[in-house]
C-alpha positions in Angstrom: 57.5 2.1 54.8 55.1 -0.9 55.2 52.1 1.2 56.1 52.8 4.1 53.7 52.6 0.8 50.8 49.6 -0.2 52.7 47.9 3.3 52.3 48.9 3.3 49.3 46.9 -0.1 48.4 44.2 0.7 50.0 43.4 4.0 48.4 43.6 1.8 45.1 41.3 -0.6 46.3 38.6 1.6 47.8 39.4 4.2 44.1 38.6 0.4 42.3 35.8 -0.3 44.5 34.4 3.4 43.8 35.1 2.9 40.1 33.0 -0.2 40.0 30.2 1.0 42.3 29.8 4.0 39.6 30.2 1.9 36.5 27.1 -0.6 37.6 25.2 2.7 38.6 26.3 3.8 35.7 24.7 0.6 33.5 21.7 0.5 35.8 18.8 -0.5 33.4 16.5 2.6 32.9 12.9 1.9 33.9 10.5 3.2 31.1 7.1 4.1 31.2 4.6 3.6 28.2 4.8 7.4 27.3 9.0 7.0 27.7 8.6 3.7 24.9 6.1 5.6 22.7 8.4 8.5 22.7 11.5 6.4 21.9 9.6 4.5 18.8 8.2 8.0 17.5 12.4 8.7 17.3 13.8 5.9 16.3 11.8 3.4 14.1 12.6 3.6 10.3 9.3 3.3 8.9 8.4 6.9 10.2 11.7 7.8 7.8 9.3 6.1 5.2 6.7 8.2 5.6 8.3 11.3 5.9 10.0 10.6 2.8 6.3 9.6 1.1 4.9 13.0 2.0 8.4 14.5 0.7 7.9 13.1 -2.5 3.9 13.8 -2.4 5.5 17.3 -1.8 7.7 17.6 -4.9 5.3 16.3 -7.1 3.0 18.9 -6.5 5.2 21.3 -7.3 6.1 19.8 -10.3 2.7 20.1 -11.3 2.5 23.9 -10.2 5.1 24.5 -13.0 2.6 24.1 -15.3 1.2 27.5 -14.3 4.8 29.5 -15.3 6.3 30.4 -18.3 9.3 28.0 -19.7 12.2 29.7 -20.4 14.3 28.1 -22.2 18.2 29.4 -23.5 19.9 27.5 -26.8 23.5 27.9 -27.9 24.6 26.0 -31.1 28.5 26.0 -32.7 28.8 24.3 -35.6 31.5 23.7 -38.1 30.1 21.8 -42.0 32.3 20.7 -44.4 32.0 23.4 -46.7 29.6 26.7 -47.1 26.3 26.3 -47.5 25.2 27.9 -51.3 21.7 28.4 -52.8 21.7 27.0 -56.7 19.2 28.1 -59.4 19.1 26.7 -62.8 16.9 27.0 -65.2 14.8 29.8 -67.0 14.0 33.3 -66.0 10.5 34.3 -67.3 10.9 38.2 -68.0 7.7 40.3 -67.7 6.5 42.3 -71.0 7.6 45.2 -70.7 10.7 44.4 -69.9 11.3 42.1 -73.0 9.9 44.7 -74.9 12.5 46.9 -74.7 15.1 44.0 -74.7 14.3 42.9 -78.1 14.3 46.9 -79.5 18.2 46.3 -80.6 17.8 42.0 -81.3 16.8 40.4 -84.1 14.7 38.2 -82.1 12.2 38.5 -79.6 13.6 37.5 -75.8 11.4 36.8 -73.5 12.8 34.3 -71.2 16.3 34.4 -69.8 18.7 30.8 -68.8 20.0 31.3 -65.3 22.8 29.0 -63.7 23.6 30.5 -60.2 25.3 29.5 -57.1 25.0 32.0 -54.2 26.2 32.1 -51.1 24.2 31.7 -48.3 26.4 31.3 -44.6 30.1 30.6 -43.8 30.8 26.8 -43.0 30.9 28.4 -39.3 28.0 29.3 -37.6 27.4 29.7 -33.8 23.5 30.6 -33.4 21.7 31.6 -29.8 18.1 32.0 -28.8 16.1 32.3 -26.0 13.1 30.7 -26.4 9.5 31.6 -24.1 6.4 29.0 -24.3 3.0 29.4 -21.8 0.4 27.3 -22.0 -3.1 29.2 -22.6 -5.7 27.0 -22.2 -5.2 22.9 -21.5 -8.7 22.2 -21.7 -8.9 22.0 -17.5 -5.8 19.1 -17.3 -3.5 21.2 -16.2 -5.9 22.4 -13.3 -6.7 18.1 -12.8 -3.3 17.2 -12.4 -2.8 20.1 -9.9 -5.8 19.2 -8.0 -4.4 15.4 -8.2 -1.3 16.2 -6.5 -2.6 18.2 -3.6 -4.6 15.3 -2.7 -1.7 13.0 -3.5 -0.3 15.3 -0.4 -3.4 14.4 2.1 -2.4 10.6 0.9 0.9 10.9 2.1 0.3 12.5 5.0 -2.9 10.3 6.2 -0.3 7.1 5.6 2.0 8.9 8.0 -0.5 9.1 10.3 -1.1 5.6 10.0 2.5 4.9 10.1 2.6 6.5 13.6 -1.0 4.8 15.1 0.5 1.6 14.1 3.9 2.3 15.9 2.1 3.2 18.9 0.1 0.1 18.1 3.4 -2.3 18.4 4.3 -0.4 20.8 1.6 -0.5 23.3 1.1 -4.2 22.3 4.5 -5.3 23.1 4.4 -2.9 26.7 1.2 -4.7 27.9 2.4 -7.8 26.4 5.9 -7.9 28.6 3.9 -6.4 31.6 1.4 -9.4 31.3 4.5 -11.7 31.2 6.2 -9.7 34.3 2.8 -10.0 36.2 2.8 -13.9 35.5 6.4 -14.1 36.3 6.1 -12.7 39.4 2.9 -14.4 40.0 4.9 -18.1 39.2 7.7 -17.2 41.8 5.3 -16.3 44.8 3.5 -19.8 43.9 6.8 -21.3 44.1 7.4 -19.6 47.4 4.3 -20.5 49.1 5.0 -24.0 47.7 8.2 -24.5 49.1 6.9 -23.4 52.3 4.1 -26.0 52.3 6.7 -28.2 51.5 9.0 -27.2 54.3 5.5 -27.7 56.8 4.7 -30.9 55.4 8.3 -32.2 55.8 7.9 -31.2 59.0 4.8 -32.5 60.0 5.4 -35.8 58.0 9.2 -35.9 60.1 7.4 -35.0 63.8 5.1 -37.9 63.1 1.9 -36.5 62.4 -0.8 -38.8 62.1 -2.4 -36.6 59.4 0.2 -35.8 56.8 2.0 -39.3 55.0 4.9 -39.6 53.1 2.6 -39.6 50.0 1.6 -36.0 50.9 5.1 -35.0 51.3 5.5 -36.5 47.9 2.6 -34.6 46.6 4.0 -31.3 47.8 7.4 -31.4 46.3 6.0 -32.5 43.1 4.1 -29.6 42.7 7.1 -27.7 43.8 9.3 -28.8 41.2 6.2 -28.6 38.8 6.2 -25.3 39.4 9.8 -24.3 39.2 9.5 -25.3 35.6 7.2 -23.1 34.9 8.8 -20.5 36.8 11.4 -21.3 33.6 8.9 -21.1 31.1 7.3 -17.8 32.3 10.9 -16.3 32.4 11.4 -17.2 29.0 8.2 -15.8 28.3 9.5 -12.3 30.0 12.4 -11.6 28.2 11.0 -12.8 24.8 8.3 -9.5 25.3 11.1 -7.6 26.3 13.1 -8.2 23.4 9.6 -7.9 21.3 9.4 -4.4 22.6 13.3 -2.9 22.2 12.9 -3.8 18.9 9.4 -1.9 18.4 11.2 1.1 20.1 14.3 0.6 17.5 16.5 -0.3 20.4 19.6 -2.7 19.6 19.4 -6.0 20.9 22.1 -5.3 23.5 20.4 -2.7 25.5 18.2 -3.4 28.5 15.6 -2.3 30.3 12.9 -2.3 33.2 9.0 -1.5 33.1 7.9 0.7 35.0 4.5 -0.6 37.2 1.2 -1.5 35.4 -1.2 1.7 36.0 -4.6 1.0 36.2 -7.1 1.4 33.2 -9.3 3.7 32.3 -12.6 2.0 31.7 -14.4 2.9 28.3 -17.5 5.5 28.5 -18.0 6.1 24.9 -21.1 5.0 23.1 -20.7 2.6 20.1 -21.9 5.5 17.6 -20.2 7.8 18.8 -16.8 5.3 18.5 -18.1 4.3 14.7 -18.6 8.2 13.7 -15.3 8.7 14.8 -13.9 6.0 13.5 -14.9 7.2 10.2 -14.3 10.6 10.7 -10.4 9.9 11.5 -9.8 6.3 10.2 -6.5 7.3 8.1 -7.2 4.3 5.9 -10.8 5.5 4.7 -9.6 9.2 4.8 -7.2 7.9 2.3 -9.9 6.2 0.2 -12.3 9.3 0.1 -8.7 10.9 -1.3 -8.8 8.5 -3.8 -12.2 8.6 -4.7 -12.0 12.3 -5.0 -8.9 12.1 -7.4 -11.2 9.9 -9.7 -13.0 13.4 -10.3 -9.3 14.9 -11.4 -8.8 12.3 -13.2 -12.4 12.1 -15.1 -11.4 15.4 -16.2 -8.0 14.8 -17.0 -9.1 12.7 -19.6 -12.2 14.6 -20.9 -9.4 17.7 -21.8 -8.7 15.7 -24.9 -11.8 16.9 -26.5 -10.5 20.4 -26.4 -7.6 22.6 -27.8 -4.1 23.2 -26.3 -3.9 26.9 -26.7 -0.1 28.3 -26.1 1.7 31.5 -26.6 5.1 31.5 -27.7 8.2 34.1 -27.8 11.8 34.1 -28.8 14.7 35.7 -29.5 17.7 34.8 -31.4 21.2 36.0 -32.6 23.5 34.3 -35.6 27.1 34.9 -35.7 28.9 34.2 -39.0 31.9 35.5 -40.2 29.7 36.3 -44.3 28.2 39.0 -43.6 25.6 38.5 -46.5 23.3 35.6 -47.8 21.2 34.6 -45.0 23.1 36.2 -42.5 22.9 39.8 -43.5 22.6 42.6 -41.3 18.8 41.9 -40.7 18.9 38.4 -40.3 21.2 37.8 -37.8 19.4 39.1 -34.7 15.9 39.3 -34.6 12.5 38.6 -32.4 9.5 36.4 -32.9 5.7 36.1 -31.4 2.9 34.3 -32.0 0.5 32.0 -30.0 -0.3 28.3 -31.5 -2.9 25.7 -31.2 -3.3 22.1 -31.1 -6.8 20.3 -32.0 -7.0 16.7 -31.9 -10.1 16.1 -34.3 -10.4 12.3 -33.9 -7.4 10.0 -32.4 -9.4 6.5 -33.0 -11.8 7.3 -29.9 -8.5 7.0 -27.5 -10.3 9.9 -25.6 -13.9 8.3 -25.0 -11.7 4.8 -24.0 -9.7 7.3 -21.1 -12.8 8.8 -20.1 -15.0 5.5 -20.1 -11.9 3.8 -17.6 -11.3 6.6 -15.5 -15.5 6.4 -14.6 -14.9 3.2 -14.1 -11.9 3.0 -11.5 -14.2 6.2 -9.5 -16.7 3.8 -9.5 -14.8 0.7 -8.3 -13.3 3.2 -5.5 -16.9 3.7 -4.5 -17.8 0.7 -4.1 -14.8 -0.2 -2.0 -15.4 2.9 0.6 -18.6 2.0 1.3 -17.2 -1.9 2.2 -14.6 -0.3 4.3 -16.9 1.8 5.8 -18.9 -1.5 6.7 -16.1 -2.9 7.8 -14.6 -0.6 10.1 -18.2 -0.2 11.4 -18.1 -3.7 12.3 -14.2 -3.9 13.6 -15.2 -1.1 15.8 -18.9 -3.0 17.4 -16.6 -6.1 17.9 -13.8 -4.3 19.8 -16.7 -2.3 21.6 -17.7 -5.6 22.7 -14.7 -7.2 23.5 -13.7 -4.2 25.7 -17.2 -4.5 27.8 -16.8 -7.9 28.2 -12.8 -8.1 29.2 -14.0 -4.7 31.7 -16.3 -7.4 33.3 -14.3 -10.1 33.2 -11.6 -8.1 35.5 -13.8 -6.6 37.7 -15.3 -10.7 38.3 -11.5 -11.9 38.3 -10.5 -9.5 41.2 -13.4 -10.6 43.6 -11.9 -14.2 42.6 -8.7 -13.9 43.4 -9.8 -11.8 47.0 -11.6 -14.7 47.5 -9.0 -17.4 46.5 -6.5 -15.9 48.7 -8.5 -15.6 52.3 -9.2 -19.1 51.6 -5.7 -20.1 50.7 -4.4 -18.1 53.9 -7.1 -19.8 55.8 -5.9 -23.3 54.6 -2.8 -22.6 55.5 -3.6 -21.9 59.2 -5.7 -24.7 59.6 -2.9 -26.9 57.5 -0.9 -26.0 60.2 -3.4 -27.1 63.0 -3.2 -30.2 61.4 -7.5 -30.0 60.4 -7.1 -30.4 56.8 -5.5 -32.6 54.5 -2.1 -31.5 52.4 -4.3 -31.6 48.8 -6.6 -29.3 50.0 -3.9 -27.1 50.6 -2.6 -27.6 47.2 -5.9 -27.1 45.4 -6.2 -23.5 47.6 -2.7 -22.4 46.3 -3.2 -23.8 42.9 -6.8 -21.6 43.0 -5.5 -18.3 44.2 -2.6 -18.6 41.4 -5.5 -19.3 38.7 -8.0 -16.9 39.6 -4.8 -13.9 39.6 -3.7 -15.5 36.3 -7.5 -15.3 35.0 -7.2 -11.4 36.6 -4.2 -10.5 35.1 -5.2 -11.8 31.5 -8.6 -9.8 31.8 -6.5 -7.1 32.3 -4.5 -7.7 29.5 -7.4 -8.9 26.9 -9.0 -4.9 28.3 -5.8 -3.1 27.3 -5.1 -4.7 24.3 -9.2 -4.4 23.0 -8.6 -0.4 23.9 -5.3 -0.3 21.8 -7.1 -2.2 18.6 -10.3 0.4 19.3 -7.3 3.0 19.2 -5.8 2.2 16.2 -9.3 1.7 14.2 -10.5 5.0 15.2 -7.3 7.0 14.4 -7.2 8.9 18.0 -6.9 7.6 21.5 -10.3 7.0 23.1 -10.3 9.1 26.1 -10.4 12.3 24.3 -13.2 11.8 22.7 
């Protein structure tokens, strides 16, 4: 019975052990790659819904303008009840022709010739429920219908160059925040090997200084677990540092604050090969903000001509068809009255509205010009932006290439310090200054690194593409 309830409790145990083992498996953080984070922001982060909902909008507009090239149909039901029928009055005098009064006045004693009248006719019941369908198609707009058309495709290629730019500057953040929480990780894990080569000095000297050396003191014992503890506090710091990125970079993906995650390992980077004109032609061959302002600049044209169609006619055609019901059947709504047809094409000539025209024409020239102006500072700009990133990227590629042959150099000699440290033929700060070297000169090559990747992500973003495919 005892070792049946022992079976028993330990199937439960290993089951709970099992359970466990699965559940941390199970909340294992996932180790993304920059593709993996890029992928995640293009899916998550709201201000793509923005821009989607921009070129939606561009979208519908467009087609509102479109209707301008159909007919408007348009069907009309009124029921109404007055207070009374509706009459038609005359008074007054009735001029008879001559003839007429002629033989009038045969059998009078006087002559007649006009006649008092004092009628009040009928016209409609006081109940009338009338219908008509109604037909209207602009002829000719004087060429604003075709502007407004031509002002809302482009008002498309807007929207759709801002989602472009939405999505560079997502991949931006994104790429920003990876090589910014890499850098951190780097120096993270480049503070805890300096702590662990410090606390081995430390453990040496303490022995040294403890088996009576002649060459280490207590002072250099001292020395050494300063810098140890020095260290360890930076150690705190550059942990901080780490998980600060981190959290910089869940949110650029749209992840919740709850969720974690690892990095996968820093690849290395592709050195730049492009010439600087052929980065500032593409630059302004793909920049989505200047492609925006050449939109612009071309919807000044539209607009020039949207104005300038006040100078000519609105030409329209027009058609309906209508149908009275009324319980009189004479008056106005006799037999041929009550159902009919109607055609006819109308026109519209402003011949002078106080020079509003010429003001709309003179402003809209003016706002193509002030958009002309601006793309050729933007193109300036970007030219610039482009040379200084082009720059900076040469320089950082340098800079790393240097900073490796540093820190190659600063560790032999902080291996070959530690040997001799050991042989007791050099002094405990010389030590210290080798390890405190080696960690500077792979800090220096680690922030080379990062200044490269961030200057090829700003050269990215400027030129609207990635730079490798060029």
């Amino acid at each position: 019975m005892i070792q049946s309830a022992f079976k028993i409790v330990s199937v439960i145990l290993i089951s709970g052990i099992a359970c466990a083992l699965e559940a941390d498996t199970t909340a294992a953080p996932q180790k993304l790659t920059l593709e993996a984070c890029i992928q995640m922001a293009l899916e998550k982060h709201q201000a793509l819904q923005v821009s989607a909902a921009n070129v939606a909008m561009a979208e519908a507009m467009y087609r509102q303008a479109m209707s301008a090239y159909w007919p408007s149909i348009k069907a009309e039901v009124d029921a109404q009840r007055s207070d009374q029928d509706r009459t038609f009055s005359v008074q007054g005098q009735f001029e008879l022709p001559n003839d007429v009064a002629q033989l009038l006045q045969l059998g009078l004693a006087k002559p007649v010739g006009t006649i008092p009248l004092n009628m009040n006719v009928k016209l409609f019941d006081r109940d009338v429920i009338a219908s008509s369908l109604n037909l209207t198609y602009p002829l000719f707009t004087g060429l604003k219908r075709e502007a407004l058309v031509a002002q809302t495709e482009k008002a498309i290629q807007i929207a759709e160059q801002g989602q472009r730019k939405t999505n560079l500057e997502v991949v931006r953040d994104v790429k920003k925040y990876f090589y910014a929480a890499q850098f951190a990780q780097q120096m993270e894990q480049l503070t805890s090997d300096t702590l662990e080569r410090f606390q081995a000095l430390e453990d040496l000297t303490e022995r040294l200084f403890q088996n009576g050396s002649l060459k280490v003191k207590k002072t250099d014992y001292l020395r050494s677990k300063t810098t140890t503890a020095l260290t360890r506090t930076v150690l705190s710091e550059a942990r901080y540092a780490l998980e600060m990125a981190h959290e910089a970079l869940g949110n650029a993906m749209g992840q919740a604050w709850d969720e974690h995650f690892v990095l996968a390992e820093p690849s290395e980077t592709t050195p730049l090969n492009e010439s600087l004109q052929a980065l500032v032609e593409t630059a302004q061959s793909f920049n989505p903000e200047l492609q925006q302002l050449r939109l612009a600049v071309q919807i000044s044209d539209d607009q020039i001509t949207e104005a300038q169609s006040g100078y000519y006619p609105m030409i329209g055609f027009h058609a309906s068809a209508y149908n009275v019901q009324n319980d009189y059947k004479s008056g106005l709504t006799n037999k041929a009255n009550r159902d009919g047809w109607t055609i006819g094409i109308g026109m519209q000539w402003q011949l002078f509205d106080g020079f509003l025209t010429a003001g709309k024409v003179d402003q809209a020239k003016a706002q193509q010009r002030k958009l002309e102006s601006q793309q050729v500072l933007l193109d300036q700009a970007i030219a610039l932006q482009v040379k200084q990133q082009f720059l900076s990227i040469k320089t950082a590629n340098t800079q790393t290439k240097d900073s490796q042959n540093a820190a190659n150099f600063a560790s032999e000699n902080r291996k070959l310090h530690m040997r001799a440290y050991q042989d007791e033929l050099v002094e405990t700060k010389d030590v210290i200054e080798a390890q405190v070297v080696e960690t500077f000169a792979q800090g220096a090559h680690f922030r080379s690194q990062y200044a490269l990747e961030m200057g090829l992500l700003s050269l990215e973003y400027l030129i609207g593409q990635h730079v490798q495919p060029l």
